[in-house]
PyMOL commands that place a pseudoatom at each C-alpha (Angstrom):
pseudoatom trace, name=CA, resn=UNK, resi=1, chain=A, elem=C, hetatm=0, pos=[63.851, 72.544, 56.867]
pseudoatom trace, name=CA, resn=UNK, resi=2, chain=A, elem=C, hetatm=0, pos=[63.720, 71.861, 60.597]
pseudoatom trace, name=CA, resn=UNK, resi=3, chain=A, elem=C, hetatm=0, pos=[62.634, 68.591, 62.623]
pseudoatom trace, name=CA, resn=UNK, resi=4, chain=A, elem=C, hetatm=0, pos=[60.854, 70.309, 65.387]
pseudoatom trace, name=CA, resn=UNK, resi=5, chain=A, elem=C, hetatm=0, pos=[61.692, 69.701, 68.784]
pseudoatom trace, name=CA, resn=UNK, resi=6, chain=A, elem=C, hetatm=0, pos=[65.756, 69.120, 68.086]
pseudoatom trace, name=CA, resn=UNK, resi=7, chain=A, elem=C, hetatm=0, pos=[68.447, 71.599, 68.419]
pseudoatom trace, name=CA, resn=UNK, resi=8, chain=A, elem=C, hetatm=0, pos=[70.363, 71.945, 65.237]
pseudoatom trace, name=CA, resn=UNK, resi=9, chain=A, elem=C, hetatm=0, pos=[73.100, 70.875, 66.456]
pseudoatom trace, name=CA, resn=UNK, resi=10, chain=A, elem=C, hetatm=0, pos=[71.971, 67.351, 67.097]
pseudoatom trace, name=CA, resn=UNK, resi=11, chain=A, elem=C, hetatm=0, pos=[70.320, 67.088, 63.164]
pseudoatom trace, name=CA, resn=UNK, resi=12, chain=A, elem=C, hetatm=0, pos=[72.610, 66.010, 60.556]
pseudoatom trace, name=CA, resn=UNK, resi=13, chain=A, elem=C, hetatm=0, pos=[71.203, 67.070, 57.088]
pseudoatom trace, name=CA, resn=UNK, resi=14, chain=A, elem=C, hetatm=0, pos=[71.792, 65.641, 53.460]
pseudoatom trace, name=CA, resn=UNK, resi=15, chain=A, elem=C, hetatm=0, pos=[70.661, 67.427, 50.343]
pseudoatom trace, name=CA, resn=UNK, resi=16, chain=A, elem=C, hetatm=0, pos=[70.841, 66.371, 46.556]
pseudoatom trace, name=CA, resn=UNK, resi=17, chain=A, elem=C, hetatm=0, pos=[69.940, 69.581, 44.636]
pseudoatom trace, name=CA, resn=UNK, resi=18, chain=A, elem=C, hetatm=0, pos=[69.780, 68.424, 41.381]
pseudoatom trace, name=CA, resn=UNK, resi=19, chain=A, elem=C, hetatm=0, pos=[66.992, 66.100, 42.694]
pseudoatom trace, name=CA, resn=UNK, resi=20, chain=A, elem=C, hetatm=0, pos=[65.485, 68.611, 44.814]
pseudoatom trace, name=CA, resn=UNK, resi=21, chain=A, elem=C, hetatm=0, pos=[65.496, 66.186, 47.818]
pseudoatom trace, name=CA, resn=UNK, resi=22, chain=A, elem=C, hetatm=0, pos=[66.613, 66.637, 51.190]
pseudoatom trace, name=CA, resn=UNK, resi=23, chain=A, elem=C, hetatm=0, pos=[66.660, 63.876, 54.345]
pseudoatom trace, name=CA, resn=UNK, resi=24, chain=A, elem=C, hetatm=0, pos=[67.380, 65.173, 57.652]
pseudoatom trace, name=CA, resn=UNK, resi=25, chain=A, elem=C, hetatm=0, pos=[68.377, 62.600, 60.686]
pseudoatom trace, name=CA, resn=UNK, resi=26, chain=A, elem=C, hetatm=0, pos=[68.668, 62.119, 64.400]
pseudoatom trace, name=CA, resn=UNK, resi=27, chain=A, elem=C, hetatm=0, pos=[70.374, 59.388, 65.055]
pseudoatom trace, name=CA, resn=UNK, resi=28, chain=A, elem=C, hetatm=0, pos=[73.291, 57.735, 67.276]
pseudoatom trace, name=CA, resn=UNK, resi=29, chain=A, elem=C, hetatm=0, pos=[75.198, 56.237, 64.232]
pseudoatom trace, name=CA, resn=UNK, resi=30, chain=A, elem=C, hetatm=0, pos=[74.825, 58.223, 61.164]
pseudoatom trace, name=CA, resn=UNK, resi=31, chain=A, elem=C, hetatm=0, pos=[77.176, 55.929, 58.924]
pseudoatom trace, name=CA, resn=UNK, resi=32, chain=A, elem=C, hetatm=0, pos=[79.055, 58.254, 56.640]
pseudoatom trace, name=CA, resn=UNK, resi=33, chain=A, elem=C, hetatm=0, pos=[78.303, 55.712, 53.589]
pseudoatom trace, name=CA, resn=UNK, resi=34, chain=A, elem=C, hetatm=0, pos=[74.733, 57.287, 54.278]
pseudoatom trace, name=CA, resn=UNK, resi=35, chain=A, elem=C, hetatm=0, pos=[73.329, 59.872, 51.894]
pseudoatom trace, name=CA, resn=UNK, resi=36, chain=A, elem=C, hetatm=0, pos=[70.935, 60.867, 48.773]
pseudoatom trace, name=CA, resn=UNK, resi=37, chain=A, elem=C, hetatm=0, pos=[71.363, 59.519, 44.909]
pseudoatom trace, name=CA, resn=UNK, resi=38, chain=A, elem=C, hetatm=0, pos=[68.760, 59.953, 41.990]
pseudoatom trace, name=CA, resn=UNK, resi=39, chain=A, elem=C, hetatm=0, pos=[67.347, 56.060, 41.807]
pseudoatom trace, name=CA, resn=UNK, resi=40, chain=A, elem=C, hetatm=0, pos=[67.689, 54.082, 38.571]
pseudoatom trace, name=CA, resn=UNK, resi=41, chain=A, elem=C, hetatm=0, pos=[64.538, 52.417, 39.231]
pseudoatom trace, name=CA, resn=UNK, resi=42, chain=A, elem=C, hetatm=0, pos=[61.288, 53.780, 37.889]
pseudoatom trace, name=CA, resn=UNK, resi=43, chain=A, elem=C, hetatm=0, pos=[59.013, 55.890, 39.837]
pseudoatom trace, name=CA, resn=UNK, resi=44, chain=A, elem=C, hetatm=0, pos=[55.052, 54.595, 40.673]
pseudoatom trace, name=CA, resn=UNK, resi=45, chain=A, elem=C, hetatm=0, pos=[52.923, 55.603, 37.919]
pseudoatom trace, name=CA, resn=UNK, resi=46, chain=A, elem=C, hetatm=0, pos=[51.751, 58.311, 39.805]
pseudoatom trace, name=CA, resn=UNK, resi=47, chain=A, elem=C, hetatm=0, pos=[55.228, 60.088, 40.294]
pseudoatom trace, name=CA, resn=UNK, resi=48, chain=A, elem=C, hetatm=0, pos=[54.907, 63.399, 40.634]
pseudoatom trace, name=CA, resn=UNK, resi=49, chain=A, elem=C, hetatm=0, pos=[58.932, 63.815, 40.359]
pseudoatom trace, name=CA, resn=UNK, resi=50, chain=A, elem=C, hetatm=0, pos=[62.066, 61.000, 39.905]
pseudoatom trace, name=CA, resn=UNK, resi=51, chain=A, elem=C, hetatm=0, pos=[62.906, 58.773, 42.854]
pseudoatom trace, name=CA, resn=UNK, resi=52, chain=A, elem=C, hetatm=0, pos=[65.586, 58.884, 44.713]
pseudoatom trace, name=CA, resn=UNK, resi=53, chain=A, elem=C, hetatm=0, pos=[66.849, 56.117, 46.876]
pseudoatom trace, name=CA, resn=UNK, resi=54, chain=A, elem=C, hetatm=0, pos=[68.445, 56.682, 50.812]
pseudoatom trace, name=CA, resn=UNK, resi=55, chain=A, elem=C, hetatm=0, pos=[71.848, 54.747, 50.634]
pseudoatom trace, name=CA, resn=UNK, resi=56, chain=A, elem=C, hetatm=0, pos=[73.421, 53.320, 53.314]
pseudoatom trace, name=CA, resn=UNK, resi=57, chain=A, elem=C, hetatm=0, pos=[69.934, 53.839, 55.443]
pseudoatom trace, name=CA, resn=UNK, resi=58, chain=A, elem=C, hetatm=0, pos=[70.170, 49.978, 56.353]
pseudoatom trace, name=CA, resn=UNK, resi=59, chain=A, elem=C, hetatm=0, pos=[73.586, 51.231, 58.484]
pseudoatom trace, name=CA, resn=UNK, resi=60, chain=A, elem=C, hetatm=0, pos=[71.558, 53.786, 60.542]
pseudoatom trace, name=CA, resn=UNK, resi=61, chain=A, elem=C, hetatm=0, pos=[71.412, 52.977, 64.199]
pseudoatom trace, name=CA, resn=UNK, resi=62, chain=A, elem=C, hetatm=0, pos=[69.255, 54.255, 67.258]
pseudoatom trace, name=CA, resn=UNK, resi=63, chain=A, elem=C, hetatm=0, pos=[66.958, 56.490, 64.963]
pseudoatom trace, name=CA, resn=UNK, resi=64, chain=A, elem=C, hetatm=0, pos=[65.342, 59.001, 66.825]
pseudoatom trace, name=CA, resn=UNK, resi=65, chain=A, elem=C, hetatm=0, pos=[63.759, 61.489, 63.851]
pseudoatom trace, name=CA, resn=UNK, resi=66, chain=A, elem=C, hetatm=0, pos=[64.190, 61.321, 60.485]
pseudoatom trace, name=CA, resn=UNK, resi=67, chain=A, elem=C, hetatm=0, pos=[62.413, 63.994, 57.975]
pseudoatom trace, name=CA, resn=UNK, resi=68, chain=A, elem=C, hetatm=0, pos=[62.523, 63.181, 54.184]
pseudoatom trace, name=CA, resn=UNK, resi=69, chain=A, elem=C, hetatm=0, pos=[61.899, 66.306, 51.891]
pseudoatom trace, name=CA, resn=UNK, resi=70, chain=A, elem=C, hetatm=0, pos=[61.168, 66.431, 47.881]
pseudoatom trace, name=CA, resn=UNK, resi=71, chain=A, elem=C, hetatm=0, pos=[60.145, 68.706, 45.202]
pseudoatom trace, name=CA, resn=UNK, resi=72, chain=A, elem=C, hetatm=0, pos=[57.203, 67.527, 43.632]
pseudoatom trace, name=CA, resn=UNK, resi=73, chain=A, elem=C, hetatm=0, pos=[55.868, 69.037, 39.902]
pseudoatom trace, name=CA, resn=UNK, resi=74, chain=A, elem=C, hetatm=0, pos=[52.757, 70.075, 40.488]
pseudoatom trace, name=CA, resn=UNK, resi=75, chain=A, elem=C, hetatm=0, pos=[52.420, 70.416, 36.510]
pseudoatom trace, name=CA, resn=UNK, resi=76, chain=A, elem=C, hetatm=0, pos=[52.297, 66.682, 36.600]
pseudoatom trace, name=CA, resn=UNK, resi=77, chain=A, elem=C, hetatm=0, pos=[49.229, 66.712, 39.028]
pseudoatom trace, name=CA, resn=UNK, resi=78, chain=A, elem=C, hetatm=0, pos=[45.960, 64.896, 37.046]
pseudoatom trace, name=CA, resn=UNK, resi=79, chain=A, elem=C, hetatm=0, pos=[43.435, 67.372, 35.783]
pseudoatom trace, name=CA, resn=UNK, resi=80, chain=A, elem=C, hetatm=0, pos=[41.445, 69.054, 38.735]
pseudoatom trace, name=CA, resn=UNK, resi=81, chain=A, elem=C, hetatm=0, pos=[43.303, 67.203, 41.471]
pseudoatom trace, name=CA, resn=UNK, resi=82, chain=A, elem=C, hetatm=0, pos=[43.929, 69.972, 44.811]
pseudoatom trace, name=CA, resn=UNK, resi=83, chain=A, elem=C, hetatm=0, pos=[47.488, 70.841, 44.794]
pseudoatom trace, name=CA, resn=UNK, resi=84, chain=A, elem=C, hetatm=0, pos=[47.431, 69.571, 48.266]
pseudoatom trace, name=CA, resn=UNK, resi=85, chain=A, elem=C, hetatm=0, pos=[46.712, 65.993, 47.300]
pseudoatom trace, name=CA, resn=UNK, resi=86, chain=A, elem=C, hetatm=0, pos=[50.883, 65.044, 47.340]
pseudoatom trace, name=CA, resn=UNK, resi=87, chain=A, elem=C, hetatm=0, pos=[52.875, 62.622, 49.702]
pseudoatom trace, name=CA, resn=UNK, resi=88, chain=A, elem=C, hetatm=0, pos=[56.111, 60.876, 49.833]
pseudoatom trace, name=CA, resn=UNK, resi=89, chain=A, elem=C, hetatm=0, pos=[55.621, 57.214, 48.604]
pseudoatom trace, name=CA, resn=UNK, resi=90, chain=A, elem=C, hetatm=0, pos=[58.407, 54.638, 49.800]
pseudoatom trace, name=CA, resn=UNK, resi=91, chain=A, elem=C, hetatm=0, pos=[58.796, 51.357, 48.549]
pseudoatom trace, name=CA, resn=UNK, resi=92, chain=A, elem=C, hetatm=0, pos=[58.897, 48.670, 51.204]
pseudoatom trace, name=CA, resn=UNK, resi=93, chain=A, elem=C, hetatm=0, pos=[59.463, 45.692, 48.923]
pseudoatom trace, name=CA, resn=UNK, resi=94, chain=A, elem=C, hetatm=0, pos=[55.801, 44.970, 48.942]
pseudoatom trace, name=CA, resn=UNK, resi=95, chain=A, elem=C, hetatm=0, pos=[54.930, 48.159, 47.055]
pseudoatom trace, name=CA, resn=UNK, resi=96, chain=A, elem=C, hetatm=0, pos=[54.832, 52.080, 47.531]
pseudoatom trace, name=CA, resn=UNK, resi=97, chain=A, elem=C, hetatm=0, pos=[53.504, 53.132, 50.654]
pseudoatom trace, name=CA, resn=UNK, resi=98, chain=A, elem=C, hetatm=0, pos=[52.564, 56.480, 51.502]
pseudoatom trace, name=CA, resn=UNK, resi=99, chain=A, elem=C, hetatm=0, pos=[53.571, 58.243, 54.092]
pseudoatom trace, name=CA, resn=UNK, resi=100, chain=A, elem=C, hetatm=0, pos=[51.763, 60.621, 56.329]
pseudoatom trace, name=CA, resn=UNK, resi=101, chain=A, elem=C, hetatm=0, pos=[52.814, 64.062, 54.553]
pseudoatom trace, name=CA, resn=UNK, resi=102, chain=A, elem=C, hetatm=0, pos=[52.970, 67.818, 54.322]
pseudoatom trace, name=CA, resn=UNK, resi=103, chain=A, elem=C, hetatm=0, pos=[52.837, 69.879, 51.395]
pseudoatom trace, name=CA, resn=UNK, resi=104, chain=A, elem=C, hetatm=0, pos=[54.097, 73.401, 51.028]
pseudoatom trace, name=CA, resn=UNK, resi=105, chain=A, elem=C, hetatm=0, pos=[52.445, 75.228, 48.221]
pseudoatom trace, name=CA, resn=UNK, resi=106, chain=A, elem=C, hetatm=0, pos=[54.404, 78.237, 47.978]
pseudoatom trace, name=CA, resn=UNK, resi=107, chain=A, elem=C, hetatm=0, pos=[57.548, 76.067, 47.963]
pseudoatom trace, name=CA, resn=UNK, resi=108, chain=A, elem=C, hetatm=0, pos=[56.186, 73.097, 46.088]
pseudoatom trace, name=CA, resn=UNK, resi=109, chain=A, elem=C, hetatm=0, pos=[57.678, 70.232, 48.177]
pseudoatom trace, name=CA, resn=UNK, resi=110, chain=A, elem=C, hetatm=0, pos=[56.511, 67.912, 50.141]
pseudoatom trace, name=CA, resn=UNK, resi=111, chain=A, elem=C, hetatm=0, pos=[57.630, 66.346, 53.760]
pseudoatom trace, name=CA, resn=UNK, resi=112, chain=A, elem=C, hetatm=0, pos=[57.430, 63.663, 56.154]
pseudoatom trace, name=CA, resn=UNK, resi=113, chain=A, elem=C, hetatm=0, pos=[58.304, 63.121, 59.570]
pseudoatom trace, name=CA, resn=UNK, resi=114, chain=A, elem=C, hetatm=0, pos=[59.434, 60.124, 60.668]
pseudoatom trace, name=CA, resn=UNK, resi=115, chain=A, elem=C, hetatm=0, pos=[60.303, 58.639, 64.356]
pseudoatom trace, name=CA, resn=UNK, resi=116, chain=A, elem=C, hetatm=0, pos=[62.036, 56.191, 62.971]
pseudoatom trace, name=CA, resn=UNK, resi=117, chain=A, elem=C, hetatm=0, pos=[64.292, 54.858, 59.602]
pseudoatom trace, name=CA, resn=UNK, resi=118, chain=A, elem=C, hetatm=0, pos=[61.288, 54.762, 56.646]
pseudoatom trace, name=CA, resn=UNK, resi=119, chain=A, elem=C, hetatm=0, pos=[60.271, 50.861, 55.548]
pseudoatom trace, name=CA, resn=UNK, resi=120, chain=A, elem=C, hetatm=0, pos=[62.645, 51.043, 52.438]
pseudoatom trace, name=CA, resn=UNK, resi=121, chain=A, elem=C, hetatm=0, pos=[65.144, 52.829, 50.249]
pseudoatom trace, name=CA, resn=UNK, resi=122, chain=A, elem=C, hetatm=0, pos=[63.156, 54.459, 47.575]
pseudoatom trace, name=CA, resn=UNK, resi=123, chain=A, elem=C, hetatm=0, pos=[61.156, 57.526, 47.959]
pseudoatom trace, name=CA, resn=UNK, resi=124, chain=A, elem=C, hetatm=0, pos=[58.869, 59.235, 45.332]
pseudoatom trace, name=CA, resn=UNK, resi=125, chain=A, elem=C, hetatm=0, pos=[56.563, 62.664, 45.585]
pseudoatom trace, name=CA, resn=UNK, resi=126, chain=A, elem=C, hetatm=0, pos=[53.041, 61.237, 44.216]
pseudoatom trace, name=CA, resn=UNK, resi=127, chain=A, elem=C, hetatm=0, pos=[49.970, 61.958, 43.643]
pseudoatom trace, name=CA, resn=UNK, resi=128, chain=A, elem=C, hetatm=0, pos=[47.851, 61.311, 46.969]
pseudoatom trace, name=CA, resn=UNK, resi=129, chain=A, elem=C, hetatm=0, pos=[44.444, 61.491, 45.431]
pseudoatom trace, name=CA, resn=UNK, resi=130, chain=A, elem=C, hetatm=0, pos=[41.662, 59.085, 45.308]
pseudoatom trace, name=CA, resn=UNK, resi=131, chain=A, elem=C, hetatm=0, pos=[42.212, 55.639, 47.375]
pseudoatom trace, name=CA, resn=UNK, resi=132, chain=A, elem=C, hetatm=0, pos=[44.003, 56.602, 50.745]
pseudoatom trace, name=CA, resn=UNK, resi=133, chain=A, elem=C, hetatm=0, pos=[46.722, 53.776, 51.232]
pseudoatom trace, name=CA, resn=UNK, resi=134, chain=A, elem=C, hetatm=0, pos=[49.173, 52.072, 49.366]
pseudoatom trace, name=CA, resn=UNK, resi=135, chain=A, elem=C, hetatm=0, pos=[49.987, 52.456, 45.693]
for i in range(1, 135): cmd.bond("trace and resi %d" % i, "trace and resi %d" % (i + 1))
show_as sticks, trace
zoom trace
């Protein structure tokens, strides 16, 4: 996993295996409190995997990129939805908001891009079908 347009060099990257979820960051301050944790809290009802909250991302100062990557089950898709209909949800407090996403087929995960910190601490692969928008 890459953020295009940065050298390596300037991306710091976080993984949490177990979880299949990865966060890479640009940033000035990249607190080392920051990193990945499975989340206690239960996924939207259209999970397509656990959550998995971003600690310490309230610490993370002068945010230039920040790319969030999960492994989704694509068992757990509904009947005849496209394998292609998965984002990354977060949860801004007001509910789970999707945000805009890629999905790689061959790897089964999906990513998003971000030019700044996401709008909360929980992130979930979901189902993207139906209603574009929130969950």
């Amino acid at each position: 996993m890459a953020i295009p347009g940065y050298d390596s060099g300037d991306v710091v990257e976080y993984t949490l295996d177990r979880a299949g979820a990865r966060a890479e960051v640009v940033a000035g301050v990249v607190p080392d409190a920051f990193g990945l944790e499975r989340s206690a809290r239960d996924p939207t009802a259209t999970a397509l995997a656990d959550s998995i909250e971003l600690v310490g991302l309230e610490e993370l100062r002068a945010v230039e990129a920040f790319r969030i990557e999960l492994v989704y089950d694509p068992s757990a898709l509904p009947p005849g939805a496209s394998p292609t209909d998965v984002a990354i949800a977060v949860d801004d407090g007001d509910g789970w908001t999707r945000l805009e996403s890629t999905v790689d087929l061959e790897e089964t995960t999906v990513s998003a891009t971000l030019g700044e910190r996401p709008p909360g601490t929980t992130i979930v692969a979901v189902y993207a079908g139906g209603d574009a928008g929130e969950e």
